[in-house]
OpenMM code with the backbone's topology and positions (N, CA, C; nanometers):
from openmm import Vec3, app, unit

residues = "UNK UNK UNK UNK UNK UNK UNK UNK UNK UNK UNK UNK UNK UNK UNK UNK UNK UNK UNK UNK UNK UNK UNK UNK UNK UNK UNK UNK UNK UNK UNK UNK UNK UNK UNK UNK UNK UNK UNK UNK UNK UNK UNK UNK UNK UNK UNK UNK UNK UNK UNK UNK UNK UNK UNK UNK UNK UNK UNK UNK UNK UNK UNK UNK UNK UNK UNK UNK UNK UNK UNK UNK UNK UNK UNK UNK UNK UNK UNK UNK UNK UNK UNK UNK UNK UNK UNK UNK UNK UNK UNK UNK UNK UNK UNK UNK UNK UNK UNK UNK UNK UNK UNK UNK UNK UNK UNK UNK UNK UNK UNK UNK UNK UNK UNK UNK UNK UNK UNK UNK UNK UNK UNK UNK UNK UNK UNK UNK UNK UNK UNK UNK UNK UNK UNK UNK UNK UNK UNK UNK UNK UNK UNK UNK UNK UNK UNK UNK UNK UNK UNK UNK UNK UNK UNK UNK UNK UNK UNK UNK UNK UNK UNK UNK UNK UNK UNK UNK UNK UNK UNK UNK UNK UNK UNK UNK UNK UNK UNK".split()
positions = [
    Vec3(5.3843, 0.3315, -6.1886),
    Vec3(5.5238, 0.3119, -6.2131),
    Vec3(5.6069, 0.3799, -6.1046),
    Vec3(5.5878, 0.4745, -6.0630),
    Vec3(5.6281, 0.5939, -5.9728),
    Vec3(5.6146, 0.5063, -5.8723),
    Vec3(5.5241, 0.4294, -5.7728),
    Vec3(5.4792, 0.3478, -5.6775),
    Vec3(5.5613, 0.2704, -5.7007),
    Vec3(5.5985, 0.1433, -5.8116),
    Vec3(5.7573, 0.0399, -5.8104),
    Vec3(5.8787, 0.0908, -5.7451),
    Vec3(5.8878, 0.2502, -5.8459),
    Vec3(6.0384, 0.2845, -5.8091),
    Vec3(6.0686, 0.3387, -5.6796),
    Vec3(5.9396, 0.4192, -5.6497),
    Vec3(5.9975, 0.4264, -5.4818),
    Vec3(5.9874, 0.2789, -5.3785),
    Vec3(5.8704, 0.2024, -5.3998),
    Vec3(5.8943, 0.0968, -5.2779),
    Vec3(6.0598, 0.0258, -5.3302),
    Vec3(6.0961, 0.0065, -5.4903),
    Vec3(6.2166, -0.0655, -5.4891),
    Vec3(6.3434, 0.0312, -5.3882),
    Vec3(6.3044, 0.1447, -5.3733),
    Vec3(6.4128, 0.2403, -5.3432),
    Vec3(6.3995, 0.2285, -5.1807),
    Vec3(6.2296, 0.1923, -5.1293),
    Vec3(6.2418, 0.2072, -4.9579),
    Vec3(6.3157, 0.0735, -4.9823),
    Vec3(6.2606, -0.0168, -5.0660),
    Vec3(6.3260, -0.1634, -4.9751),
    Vec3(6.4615, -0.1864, -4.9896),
    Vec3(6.5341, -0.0962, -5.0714),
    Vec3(6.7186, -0.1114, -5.0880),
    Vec3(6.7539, -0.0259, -4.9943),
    Vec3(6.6864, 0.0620, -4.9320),
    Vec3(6.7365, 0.1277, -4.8262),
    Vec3(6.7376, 0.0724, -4.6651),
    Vec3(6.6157, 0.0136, -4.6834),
    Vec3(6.5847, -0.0687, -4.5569),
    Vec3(6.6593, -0.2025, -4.5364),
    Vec3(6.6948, -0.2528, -4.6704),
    Vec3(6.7847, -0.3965, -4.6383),
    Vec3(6.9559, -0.3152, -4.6006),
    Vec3(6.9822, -0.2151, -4.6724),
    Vec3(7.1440, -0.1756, -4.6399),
    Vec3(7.1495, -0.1581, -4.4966),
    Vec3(7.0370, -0.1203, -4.4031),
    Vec3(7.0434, -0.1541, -4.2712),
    Vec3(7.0851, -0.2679, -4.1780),
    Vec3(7.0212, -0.3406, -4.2843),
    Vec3(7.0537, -0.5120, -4.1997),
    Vec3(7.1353, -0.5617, -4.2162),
    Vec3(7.2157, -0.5397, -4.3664),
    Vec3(7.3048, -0.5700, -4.4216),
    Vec3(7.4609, -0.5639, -4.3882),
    Vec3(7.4652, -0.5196, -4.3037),
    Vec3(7.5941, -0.4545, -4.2844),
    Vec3(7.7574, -0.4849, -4.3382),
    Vec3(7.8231, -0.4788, -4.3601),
    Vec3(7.9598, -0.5206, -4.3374),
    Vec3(7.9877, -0.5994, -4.4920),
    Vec3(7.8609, -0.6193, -4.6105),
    Vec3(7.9187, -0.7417, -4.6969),
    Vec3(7.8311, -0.5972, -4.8183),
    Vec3(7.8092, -0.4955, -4.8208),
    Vec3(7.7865, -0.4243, -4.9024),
    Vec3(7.8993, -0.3786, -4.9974),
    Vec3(7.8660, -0.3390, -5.1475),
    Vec3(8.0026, -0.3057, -5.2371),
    Vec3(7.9373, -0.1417, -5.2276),
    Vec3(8.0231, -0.1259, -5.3065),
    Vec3(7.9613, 0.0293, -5.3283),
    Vec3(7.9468, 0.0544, -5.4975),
    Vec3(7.8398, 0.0266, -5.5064),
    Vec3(7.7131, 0.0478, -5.6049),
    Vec3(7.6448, 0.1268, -5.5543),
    Vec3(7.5661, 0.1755, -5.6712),
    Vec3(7.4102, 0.2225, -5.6450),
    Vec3(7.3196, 0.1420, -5.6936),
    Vec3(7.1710, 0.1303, -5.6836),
    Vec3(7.0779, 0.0620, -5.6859),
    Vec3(7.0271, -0.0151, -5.6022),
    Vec3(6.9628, -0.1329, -5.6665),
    Vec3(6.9207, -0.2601, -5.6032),
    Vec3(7.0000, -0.3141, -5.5240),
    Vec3(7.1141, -0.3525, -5.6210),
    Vec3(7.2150, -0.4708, -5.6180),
    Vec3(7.2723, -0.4621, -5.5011),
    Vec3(7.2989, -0.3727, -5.4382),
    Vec3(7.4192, -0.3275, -5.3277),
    Vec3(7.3665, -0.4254, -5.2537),
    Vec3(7.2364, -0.4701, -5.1661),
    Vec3(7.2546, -0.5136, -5.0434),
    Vec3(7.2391, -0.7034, -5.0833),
    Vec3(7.1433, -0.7311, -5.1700),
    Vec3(7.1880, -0.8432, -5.2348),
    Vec3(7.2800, -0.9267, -5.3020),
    Vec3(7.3173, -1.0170, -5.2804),
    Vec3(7.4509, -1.1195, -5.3417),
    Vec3(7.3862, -1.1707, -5.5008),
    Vec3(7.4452, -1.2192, -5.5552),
    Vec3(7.4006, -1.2756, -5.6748),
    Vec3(7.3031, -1.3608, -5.6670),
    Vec3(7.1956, -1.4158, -5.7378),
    Vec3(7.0957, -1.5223, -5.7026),
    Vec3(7.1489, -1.6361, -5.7459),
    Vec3(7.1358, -1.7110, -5.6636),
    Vec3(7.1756, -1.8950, -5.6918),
    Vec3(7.0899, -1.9641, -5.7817),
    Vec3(7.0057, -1.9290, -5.8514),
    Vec3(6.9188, -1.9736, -5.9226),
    Vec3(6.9168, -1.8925, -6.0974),
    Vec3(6.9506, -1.9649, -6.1696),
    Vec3(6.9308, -1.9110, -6.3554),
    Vec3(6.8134, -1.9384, -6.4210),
    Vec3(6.7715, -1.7940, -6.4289),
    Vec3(6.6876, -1.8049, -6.5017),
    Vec3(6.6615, -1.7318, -6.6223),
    Vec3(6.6678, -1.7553, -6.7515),
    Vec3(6.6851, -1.7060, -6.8838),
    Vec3(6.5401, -1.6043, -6.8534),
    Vec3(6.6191, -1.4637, -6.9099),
    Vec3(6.5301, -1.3485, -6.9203),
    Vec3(6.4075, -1.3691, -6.9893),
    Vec3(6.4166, -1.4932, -7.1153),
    Vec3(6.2917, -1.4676, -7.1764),
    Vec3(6.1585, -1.5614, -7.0817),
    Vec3(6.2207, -1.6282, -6.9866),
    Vec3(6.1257, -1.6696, -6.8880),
    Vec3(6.1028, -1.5879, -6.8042),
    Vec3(6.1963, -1.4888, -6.7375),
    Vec3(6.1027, -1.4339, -6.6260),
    Vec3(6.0823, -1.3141, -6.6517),
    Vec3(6.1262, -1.2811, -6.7641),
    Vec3(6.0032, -1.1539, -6.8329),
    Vec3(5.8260, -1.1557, -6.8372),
    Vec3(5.8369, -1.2958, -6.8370),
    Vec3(5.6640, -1.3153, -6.8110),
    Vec3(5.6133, -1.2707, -6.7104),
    Vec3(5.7145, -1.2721, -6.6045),
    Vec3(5.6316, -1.2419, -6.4471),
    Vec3(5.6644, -1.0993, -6.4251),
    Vec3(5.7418, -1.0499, -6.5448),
    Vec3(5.7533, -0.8757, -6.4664),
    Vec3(5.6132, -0.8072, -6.4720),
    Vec3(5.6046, -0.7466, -6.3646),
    Vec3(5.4407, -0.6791, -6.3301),
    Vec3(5.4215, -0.6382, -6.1714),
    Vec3(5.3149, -0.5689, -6.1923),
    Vec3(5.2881, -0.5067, -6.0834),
    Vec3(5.1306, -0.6099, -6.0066),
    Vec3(5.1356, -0.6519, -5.9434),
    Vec3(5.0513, -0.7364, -5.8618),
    Vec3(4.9706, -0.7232, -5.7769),
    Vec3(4.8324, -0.7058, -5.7396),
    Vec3(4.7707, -0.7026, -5.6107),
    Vec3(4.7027, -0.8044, -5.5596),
    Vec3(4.7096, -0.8450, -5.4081),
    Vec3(4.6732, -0.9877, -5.3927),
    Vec3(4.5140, -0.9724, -5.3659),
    Vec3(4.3943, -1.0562, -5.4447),
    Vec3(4.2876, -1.0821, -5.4193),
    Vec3(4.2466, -1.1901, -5.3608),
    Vec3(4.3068, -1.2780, -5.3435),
    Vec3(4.2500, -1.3926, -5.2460),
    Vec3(4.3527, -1.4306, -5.1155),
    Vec3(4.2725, -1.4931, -5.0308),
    Vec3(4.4063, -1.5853, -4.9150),
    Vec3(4.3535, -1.5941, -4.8434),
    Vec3(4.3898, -1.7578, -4.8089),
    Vec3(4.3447, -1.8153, -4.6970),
    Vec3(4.3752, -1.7235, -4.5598),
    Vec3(4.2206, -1.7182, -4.5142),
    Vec3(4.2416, -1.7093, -4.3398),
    Vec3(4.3007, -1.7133, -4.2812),
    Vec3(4.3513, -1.8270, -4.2525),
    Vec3(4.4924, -1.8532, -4.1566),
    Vec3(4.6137, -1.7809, -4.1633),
    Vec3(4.5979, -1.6979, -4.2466),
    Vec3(4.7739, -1.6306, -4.2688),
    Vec3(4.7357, -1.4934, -4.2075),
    Vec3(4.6205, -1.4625, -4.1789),
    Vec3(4.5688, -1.2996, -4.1370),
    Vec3(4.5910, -1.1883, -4.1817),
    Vec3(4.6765, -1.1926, -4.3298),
    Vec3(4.6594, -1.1293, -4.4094),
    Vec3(4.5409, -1.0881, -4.4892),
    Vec3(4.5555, -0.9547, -4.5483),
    Vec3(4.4208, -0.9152, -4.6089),
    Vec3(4.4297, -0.8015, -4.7351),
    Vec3(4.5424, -0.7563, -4.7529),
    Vec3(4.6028, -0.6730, -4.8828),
    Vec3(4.7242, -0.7526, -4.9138),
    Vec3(4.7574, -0.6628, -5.0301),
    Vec3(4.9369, -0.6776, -5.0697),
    Vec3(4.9158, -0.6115, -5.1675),
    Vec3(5.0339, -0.5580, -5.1903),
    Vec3(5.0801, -0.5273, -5.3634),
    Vec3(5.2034, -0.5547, -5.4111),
    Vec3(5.2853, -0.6089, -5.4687),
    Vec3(5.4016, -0.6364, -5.4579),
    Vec3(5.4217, -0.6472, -5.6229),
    Vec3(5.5330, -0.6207, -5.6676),
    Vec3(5.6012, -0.5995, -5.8133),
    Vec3(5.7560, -0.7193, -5.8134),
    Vec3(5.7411, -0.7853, -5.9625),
    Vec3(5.8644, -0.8230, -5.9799),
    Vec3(5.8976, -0.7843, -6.1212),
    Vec3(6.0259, -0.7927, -6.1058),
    Vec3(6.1446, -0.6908, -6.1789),
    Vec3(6.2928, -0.7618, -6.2272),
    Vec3(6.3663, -0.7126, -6.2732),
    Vec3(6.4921, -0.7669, -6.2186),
    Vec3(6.6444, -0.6833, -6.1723),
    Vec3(6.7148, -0.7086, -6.1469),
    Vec3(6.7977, -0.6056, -6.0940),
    Vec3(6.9087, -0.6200, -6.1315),
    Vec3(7.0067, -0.5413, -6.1410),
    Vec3(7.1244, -0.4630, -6.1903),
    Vec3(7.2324, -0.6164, -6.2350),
    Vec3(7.2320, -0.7409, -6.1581),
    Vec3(7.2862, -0.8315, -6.1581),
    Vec3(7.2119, -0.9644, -6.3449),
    Vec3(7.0522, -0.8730, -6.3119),
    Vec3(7.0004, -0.9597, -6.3886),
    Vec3(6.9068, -1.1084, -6.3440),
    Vec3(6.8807, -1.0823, -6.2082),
    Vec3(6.8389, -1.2098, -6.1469),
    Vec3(6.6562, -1.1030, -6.1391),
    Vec3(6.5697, -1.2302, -6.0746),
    Vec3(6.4477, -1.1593, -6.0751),
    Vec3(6.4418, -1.1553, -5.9404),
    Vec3(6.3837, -1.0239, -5.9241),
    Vec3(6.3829, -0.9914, -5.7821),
    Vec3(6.2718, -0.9181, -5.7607),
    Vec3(6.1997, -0.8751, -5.6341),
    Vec3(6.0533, -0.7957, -5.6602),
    Vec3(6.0715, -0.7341, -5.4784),
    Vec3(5.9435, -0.6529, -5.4612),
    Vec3(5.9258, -0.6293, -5.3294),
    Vec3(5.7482, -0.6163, -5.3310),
    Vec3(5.7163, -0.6491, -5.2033),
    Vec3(5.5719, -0.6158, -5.1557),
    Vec3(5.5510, -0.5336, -5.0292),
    Vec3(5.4148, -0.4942, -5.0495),
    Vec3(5.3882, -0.4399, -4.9144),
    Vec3(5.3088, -0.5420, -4.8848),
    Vec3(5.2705, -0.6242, -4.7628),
    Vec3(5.1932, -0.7011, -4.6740),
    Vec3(5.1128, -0.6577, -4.5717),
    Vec3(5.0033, -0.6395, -4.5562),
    Vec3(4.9115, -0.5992, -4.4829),
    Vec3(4.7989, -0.6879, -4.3711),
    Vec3(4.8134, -0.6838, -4.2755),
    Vec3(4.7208, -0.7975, -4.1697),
    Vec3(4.7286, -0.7840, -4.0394),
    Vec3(4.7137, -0.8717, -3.9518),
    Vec3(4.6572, -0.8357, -3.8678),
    Vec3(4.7998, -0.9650, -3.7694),
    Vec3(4.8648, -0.8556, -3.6740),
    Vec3(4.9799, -0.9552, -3.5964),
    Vec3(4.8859, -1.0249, -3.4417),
    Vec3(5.0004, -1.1114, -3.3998),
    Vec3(4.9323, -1.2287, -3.3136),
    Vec3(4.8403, -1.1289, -3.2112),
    Vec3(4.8491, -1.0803, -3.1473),
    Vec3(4.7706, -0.9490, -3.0320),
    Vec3(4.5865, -0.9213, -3.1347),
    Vec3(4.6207, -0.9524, -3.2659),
    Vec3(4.4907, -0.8753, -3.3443),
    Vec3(4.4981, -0.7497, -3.4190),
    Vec3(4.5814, -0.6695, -3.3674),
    Vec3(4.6214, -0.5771, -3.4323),
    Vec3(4.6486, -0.5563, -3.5596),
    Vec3(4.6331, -0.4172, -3.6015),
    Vec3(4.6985, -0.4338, -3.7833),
    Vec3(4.8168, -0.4087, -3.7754),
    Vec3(4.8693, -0.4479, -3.8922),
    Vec3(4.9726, -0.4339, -3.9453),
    Vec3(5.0505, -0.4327, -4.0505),
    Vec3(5.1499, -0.4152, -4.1214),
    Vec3(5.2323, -0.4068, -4.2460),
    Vec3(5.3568, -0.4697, -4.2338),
    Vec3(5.3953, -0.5781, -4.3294),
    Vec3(5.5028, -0.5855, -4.3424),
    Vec3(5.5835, -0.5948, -4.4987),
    Vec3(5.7281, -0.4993, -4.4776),
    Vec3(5.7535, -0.5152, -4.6349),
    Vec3(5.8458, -0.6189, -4.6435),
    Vec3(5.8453, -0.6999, -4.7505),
    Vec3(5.9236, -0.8366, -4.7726),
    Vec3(5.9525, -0.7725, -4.9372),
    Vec3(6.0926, -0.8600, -4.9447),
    Vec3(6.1706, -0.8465, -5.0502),
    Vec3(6.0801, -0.9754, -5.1089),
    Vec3(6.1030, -0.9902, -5.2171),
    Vec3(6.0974, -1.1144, -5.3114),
    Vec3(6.2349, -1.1540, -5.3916),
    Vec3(6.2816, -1.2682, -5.3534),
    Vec3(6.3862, -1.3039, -5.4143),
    Vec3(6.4236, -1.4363, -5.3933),
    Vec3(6.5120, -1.5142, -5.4801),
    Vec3(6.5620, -1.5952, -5.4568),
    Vec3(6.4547, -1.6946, -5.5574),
    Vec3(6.4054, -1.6784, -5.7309),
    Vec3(6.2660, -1.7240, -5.7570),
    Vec3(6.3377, -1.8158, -5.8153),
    Vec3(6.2776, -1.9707, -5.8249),
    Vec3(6.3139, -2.0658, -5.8572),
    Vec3(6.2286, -2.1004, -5.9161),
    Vec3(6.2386, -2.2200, -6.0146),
    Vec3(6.1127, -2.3055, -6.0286),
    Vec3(6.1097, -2.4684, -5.9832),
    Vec3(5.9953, -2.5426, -5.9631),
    Vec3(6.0164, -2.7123, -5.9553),
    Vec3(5.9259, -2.7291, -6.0363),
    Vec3(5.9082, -2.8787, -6.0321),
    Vec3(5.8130, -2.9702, -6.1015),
    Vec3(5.8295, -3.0732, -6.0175),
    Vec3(5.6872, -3.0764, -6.0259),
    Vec3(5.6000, -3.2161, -5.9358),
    Vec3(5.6896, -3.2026, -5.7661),
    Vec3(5.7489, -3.0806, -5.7292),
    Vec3(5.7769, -3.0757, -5.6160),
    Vec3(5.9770, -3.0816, -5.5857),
    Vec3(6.0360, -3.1050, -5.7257),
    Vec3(6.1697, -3.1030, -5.7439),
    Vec3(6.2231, -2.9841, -5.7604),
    Vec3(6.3048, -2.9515, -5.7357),
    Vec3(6.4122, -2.8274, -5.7982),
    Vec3(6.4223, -2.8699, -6.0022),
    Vec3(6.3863, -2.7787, -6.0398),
    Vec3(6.4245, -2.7503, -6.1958),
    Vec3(6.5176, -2.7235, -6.2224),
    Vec3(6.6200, -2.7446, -6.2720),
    Vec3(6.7114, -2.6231, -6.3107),
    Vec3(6.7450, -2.5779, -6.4756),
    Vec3(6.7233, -2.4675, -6.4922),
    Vec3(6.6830, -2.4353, -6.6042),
    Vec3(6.8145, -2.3524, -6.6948),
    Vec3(6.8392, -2.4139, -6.8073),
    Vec3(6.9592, -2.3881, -6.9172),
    Vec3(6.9666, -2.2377, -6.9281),
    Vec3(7.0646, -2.1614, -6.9680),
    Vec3(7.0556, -2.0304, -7.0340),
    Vec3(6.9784, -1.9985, -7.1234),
    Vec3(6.9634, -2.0694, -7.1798),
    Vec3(6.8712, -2.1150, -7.3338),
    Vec3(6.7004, -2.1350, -7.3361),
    Vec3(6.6753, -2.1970, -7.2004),
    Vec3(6.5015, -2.2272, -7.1698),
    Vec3(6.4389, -2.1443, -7.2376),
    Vec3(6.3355, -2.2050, -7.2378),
    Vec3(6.2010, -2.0568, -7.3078),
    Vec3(6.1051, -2.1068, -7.2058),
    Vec3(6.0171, -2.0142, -7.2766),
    Vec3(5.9132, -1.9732, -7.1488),
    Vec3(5.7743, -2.1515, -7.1308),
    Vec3(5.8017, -2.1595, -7.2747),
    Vec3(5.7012, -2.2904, -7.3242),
    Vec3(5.7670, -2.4090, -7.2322),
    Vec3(5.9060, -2.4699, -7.2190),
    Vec3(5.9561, -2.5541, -7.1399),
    Vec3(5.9286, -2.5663, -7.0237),
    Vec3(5.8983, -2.4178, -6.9153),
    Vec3(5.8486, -2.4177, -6.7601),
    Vec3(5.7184, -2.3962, -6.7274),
    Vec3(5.6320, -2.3833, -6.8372),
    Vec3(5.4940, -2.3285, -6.8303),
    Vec3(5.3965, -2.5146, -6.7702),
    Vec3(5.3333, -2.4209, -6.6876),
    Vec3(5.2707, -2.5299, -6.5913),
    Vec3(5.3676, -2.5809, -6.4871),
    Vec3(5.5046, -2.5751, -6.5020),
    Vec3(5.5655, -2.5428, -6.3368),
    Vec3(5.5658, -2.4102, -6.2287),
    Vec3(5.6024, -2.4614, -6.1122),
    Vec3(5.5569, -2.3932, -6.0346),
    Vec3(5.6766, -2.3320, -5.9948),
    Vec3(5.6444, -2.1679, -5.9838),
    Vec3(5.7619, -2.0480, -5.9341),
    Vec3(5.7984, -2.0533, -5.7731),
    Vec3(5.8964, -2.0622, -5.7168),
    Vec3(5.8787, -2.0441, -5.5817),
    Vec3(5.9816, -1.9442, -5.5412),
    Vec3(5.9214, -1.8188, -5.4685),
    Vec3(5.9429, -1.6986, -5.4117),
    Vec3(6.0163, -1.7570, -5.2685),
    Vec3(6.1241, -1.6523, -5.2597),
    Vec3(6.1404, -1.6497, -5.1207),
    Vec3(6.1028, -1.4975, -5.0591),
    Vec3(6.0297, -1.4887, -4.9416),
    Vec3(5.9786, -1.3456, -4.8781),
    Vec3(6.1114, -1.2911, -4.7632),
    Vec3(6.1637, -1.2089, -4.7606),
    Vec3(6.2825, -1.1740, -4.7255),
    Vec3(6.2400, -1.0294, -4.6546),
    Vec3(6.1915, -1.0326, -4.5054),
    Vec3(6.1772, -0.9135, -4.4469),
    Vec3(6.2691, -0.8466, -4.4605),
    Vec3(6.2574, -0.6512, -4.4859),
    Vec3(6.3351, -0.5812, -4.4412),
    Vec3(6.2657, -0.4495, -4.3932),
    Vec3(6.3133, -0.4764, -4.2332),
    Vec3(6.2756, -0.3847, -4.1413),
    Vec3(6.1389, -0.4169, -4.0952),
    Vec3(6.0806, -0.6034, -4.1470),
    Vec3(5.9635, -0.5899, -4.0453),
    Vec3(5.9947, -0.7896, -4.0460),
    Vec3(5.9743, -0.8590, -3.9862),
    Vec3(5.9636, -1.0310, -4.0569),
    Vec3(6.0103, -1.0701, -4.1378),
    Vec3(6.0585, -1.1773, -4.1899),
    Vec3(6.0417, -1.2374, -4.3003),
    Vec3(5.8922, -1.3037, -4.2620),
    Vec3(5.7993, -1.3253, -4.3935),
    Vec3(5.6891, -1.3737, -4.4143),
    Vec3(5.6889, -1.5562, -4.4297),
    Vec3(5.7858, -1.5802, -4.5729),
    Vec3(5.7920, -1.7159, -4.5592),
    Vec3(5.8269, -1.7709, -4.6898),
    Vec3(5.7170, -1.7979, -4.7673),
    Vec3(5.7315, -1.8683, -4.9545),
    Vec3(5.6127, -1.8425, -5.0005),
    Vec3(5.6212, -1.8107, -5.1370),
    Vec3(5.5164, -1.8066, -5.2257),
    Vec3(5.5559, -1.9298, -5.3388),
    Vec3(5.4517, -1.9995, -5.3709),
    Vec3(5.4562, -2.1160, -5.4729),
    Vec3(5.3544, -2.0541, -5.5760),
    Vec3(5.4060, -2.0275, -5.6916),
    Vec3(5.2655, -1.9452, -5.7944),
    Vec3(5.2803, -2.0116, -5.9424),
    Vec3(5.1745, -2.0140, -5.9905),
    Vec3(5.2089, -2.0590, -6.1174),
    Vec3(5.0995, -1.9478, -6.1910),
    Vec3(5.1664, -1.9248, -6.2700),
    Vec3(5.0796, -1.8060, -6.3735),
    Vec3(4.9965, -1.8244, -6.4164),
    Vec3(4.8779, -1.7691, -6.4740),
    Vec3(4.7424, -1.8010, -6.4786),
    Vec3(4.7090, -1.7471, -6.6259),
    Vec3(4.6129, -1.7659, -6.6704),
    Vec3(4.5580, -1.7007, -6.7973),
    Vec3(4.5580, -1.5557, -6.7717),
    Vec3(4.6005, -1.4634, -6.8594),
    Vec3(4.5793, -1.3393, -6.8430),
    Vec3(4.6870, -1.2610, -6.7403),
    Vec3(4.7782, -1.3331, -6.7074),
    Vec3(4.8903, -1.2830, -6.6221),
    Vec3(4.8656, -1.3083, -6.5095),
    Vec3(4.7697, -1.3350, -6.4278),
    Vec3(4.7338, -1.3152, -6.3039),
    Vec3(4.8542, -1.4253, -6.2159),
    Vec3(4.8763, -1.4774, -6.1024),
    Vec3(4.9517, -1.5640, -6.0266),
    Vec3(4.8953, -1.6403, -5.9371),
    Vec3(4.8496, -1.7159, -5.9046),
    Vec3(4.7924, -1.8194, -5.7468),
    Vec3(4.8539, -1.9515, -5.7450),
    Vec3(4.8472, -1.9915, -5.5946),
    Vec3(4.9191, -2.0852, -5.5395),
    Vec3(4.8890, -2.0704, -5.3836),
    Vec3(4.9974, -2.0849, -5.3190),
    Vec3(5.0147, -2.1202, -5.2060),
    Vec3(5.1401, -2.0176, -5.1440),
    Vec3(5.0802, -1.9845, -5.0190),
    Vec3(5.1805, -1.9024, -4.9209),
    Vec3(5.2281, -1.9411, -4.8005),
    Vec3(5.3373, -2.0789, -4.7818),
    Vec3(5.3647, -2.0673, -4.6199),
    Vec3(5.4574, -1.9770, -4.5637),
    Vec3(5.3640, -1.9568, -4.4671),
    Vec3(5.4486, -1.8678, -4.3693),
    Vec3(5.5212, -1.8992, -4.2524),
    Vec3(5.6492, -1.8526, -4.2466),
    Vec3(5.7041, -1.9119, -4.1259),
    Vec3(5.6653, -1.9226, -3.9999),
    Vec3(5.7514, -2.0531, -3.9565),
    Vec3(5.6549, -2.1026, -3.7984),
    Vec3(5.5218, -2.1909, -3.8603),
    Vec3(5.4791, -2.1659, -3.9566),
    Vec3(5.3375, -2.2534, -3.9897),
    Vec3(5.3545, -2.3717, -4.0432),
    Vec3(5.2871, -2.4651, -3.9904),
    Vec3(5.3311, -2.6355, -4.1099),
    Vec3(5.2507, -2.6436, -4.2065),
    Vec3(5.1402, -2.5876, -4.2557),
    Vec3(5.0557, -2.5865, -4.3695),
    Vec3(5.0686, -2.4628, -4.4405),
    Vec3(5.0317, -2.4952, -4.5706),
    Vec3(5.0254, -2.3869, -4.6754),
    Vec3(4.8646, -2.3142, -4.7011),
    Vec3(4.8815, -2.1819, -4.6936),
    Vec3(4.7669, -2.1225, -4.7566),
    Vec3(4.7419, -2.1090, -4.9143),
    Vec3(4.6666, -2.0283, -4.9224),
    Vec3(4.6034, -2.0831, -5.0905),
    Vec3(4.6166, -1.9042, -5.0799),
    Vec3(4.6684, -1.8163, -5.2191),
    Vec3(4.6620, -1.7081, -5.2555),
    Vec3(4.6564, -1.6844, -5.3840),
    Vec3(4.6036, -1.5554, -5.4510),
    Vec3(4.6115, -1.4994, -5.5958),
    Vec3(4.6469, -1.3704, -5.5582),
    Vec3(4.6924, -1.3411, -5.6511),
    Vec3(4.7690, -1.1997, -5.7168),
    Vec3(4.7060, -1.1963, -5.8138),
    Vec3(4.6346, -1.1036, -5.8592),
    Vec3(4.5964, -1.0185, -6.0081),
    Vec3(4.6874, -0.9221, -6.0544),
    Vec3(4.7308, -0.9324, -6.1554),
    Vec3(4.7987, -0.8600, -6.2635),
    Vec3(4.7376, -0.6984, -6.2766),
    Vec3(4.8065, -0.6175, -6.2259),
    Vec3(4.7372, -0.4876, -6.2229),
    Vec3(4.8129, -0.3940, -6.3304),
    Vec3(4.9694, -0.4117, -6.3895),
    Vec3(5.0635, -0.3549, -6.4607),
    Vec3(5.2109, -0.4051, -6.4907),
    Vec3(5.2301, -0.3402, -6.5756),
    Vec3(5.3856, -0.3503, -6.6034),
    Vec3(5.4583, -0.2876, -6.4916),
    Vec3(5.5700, -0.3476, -6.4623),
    Vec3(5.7044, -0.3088, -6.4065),
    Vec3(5.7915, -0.3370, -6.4923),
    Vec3(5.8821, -0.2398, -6.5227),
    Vec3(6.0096, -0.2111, -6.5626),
    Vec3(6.1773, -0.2823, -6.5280),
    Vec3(6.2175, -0.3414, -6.6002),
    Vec3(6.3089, -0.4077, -6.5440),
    Vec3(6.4413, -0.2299, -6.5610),
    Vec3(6.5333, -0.2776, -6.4215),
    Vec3(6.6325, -0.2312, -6.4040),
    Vec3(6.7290, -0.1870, -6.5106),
] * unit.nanometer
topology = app.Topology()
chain = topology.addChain("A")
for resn in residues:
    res = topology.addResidue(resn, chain)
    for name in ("N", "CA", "C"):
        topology.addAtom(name, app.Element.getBySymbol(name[0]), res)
């Protein structure tokens, strides 16, 4: 739990960097983020609050860890952060932290848009799509996940600059705490 609240705390510190000039003065999350363009009724994305570590992914992305948590924040939208771990174009290792935000859902490849009212039974078997939002290293790209038995998440990760999608899972390692 201690591990959520500080990476949520590096990554609100690290986006007020980039951010400049459109910050309110709050504390928390919220400050460097705008409202999310996307509604999604709490009792749906309460399903995905948790703490995550990624066990699978395609090759091609040269990734090889993660851990990343979603949550929601002071506004009420779902929002998360990861750490990203792999290897940059030279071969080298590396880390990058990406926000998670901006989570939507589709079906069969459409935008959903989902009532105040939805429940969780109406979107189940559609697919979540993440936006990865560098701060202080890349943006990464999209996550497409659909929840799995037992909490777990897999799908697909493109990454920017790439025209194909990789294949990834996240295992369900804990609760995260909403804001």
């Amino acid at each position: 739990m201690r591990k959520v609240t500080s990476l949520a705390a590096a990554l609100a510190a690290a986006a007020s960097l980039l951010l400049a000039g459109s910050a309110s003065a709050t504390t928390g999350d919220t400050y460097v983020l705008p409202p999310s363009q996307y509604v999604i009724p709490p009792q749906v994305m309460s399903q995905f609050f948790g703490s995550y570590k990624l066990v699978s992914v395609g090759k091609g992305t040269r990734l090889y860890a993660a851990d990343v948590f979603i949550t929601t924040n002071s506004f009420g939208d779902m929002y998360g952060g990861g750490m990203f771990y792999g290897y940059d174009n030279t071969g080298s290792q590396t880390d990058w932290t990406n926000l998670l935000y901006d989570f939507r859902f589709t079906r069969g490849g459409a935008p959903l848009t989902l009532t105040p009212w939805a429940t969780p039974g109406q979107v189940a078997g559609d697919t979540l799509v993440v936006t990865l939002y560098g701060w202080g290293s890349p943006s990464l790209g999209t996550l497409t996940l659909r929840k799995q038995p037992g909490g777990d998440l897999a799908g697909t990760i493109r990454l920017f600059g790439e025209s194909r999608s990789y294949p990834i899972r996240f295992h369900r390692t804990g609760p995260a705490t909403a804001s």
